[in-house]
C-alpha positions as CSV (number, residue, x, y, z in Angstrom):
1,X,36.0,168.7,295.7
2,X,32.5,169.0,294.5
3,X,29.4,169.0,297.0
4,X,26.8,169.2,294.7
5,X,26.1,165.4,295.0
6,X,23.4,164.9,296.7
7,X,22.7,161.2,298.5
8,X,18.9,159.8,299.5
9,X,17.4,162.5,301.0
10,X,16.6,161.7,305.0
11,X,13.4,162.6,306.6
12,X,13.2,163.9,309.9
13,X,12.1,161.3,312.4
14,X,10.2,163.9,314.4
15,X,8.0,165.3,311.6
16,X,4.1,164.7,311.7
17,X,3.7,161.0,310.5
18,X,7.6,160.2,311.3
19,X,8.6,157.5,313.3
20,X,8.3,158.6,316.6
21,X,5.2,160.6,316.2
22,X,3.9,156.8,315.0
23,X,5.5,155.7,318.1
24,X,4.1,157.7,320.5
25,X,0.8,157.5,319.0
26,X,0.9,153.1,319.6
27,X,2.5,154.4,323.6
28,X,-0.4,156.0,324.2
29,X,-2.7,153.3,322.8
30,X,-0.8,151.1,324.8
31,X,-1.1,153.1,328.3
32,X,-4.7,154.1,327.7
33,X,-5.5,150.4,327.0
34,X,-3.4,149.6,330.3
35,X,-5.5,152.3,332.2
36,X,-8.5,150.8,330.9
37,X,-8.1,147.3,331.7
38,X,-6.9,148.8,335.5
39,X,-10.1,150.9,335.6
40,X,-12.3,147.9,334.7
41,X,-10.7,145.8,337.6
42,X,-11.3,148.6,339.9
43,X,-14.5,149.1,339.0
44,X,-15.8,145.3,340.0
45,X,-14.0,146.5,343.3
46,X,-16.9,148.9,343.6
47,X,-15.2,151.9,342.3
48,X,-17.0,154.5,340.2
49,X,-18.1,153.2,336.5
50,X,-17.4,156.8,335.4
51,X,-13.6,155.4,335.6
52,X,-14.1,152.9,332.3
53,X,-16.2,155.4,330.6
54,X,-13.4,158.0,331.0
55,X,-10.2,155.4,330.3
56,X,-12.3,154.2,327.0
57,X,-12.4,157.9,325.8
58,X,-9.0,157.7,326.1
59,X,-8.2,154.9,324.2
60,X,-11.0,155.7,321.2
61,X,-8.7,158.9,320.9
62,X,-5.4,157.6,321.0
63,X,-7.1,155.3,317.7
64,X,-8.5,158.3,316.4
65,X,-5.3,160.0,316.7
66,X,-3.1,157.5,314.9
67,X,-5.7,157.3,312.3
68,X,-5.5,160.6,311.6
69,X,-1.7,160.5,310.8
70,X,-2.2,157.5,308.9
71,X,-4.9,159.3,306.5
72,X,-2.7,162.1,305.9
73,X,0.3,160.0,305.4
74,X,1.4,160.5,301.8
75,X,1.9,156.2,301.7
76,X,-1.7,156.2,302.2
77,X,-2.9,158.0,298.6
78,X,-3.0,156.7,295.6
């Protein structure tokens, strides 16, 4: 029997820019936006503004982060 065939070639899921990195990066897009939208409510209870402020950092780097990956995607270059 000869294994020098070779089929597709399969990427690992867990690399940077593989599936689940993508997925984790919309996760925590998702629960930053959640924590936001909690923190706003909170505030107009008369907790501390400081809480949006902080929750919005989190969500501008959660974009930040997934726009990185998508800039050093190889899909992404001409």
């Amino acid at each position: 029997m000869n294994c020098t065939t070779r089929g597709p070639k399969v990427q690992n899921p867990l690399r940077r820019g593989g599936v689940v990195d993508i997925a984790m990066g919309w996760l925590a897009v998702l629960a930053s936006a959640s924590l936001l939208l909690k923190a706003i409510e909170l505030t107009r209870h008369g907790a501390s503004p400081s809480w949006p402020m902080i929750a919005g950092a989190l969500v501008a780097l959660s974009l930040h982060r997934l726009y990185r990956i998508r800039r050093d995607s190889p899909q992404s270059r001409p």
